[in-house]
N, C-alpha and C positions, 0 to 999 in steps of 0.2 A: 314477813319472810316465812315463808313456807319450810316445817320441820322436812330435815330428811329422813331415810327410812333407818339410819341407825338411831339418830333422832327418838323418832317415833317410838323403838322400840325400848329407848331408856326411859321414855314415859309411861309406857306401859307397864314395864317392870315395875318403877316407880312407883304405877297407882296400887298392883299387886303385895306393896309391900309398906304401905302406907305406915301401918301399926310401926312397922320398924322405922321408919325414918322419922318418923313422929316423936319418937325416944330421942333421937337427936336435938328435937326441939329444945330449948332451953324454958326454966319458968319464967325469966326474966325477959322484961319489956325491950326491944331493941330500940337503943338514943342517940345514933347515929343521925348525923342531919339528913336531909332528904335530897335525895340524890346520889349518895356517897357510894362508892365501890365498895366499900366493908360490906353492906348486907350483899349485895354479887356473889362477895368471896366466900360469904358464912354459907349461904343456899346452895352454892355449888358445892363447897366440905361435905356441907351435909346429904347432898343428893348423893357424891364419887362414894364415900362411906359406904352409905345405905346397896349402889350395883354394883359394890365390892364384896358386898354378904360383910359387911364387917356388922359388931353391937357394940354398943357404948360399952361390952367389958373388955374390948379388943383393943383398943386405941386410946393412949394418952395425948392429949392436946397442949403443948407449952405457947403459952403467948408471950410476946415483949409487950411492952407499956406503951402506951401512943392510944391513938381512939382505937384500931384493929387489937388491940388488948383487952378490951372490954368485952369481946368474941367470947371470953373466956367463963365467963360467969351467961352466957346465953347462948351454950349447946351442952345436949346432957353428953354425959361420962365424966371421964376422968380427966381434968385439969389442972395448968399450973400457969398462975401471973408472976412472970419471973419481973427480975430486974431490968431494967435500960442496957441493951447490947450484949444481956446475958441468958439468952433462949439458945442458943445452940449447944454451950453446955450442958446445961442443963435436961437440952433432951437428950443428946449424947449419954448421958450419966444414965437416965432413966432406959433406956435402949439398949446398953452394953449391962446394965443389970438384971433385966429384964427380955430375953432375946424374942420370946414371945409375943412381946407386945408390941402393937404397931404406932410407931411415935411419929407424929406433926409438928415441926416448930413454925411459927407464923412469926415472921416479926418485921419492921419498918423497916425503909429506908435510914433512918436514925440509927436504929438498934443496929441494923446489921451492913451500914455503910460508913459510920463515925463508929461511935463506940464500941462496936460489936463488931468494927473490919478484921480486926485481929482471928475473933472468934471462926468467922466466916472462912475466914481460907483456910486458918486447920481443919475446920470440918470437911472443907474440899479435898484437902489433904491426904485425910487419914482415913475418906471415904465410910463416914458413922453411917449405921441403919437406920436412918432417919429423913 
């Protein structure tokens, strides 16, 4: 499939800006099985990130637990492996303390459809920065 021309030019920026995306990297080995949506979702973070102008001091990362939790320890900056169902508060908290800073919660079906359903509609709610 052939990029398109906005395409194109997010790869360009992209290549332009390498060092910085590169920081995004994490040190750790990705063990995610093969084929899995997680690495998709991690490379796209890290790409929207990087033609955001954002840096690993800009953005905190809160992960739920599940395999898409282990995201957490393999991208650089600032993160947090929260509880089962408990990532929306938590970046809530970190968001409303910090207004500066740009907050991601990542969590499962699990986290934030059983346990974490509660969590999810007040944050719908109460419309957190995050």
């Amino acid at each position: 499939m052939a990029c398109s021309s906005s395409c194109s030019g997010d790869l360009d920026q992209l290549a332009a800006r390498k060092a910085e995306y590169m920081k995004f990297e994490g040190d750790e080995k990705l063990t995610w099985c093969g084929g899995c949506g997680d690495f998709g979702i991690q490379k796209a973070l890290e790409r929207a990130l990087v033609l955001e102008g954002l840096t690993t001091r800009d953005v905190m990362a809160f992960f739920d637990i599940g395999c898409h939790g282990n995201g957490s320890d393999k991208i650089g900056g600032y993160t947090f492996h929260g509880l089962h169902g408990r990532v929306i508060p938590a970046a809530a908290g970190a968001a409303l303390a910090n207004p500066r800073l740009k907050v991601i919660a990542e969590g499962g079906d699990g986290g934030t459809l059983s346990e974490g359903v509660n969590h999810l509609v007040h944050g719908i709610r109460n419309d957190f920065p995050i």
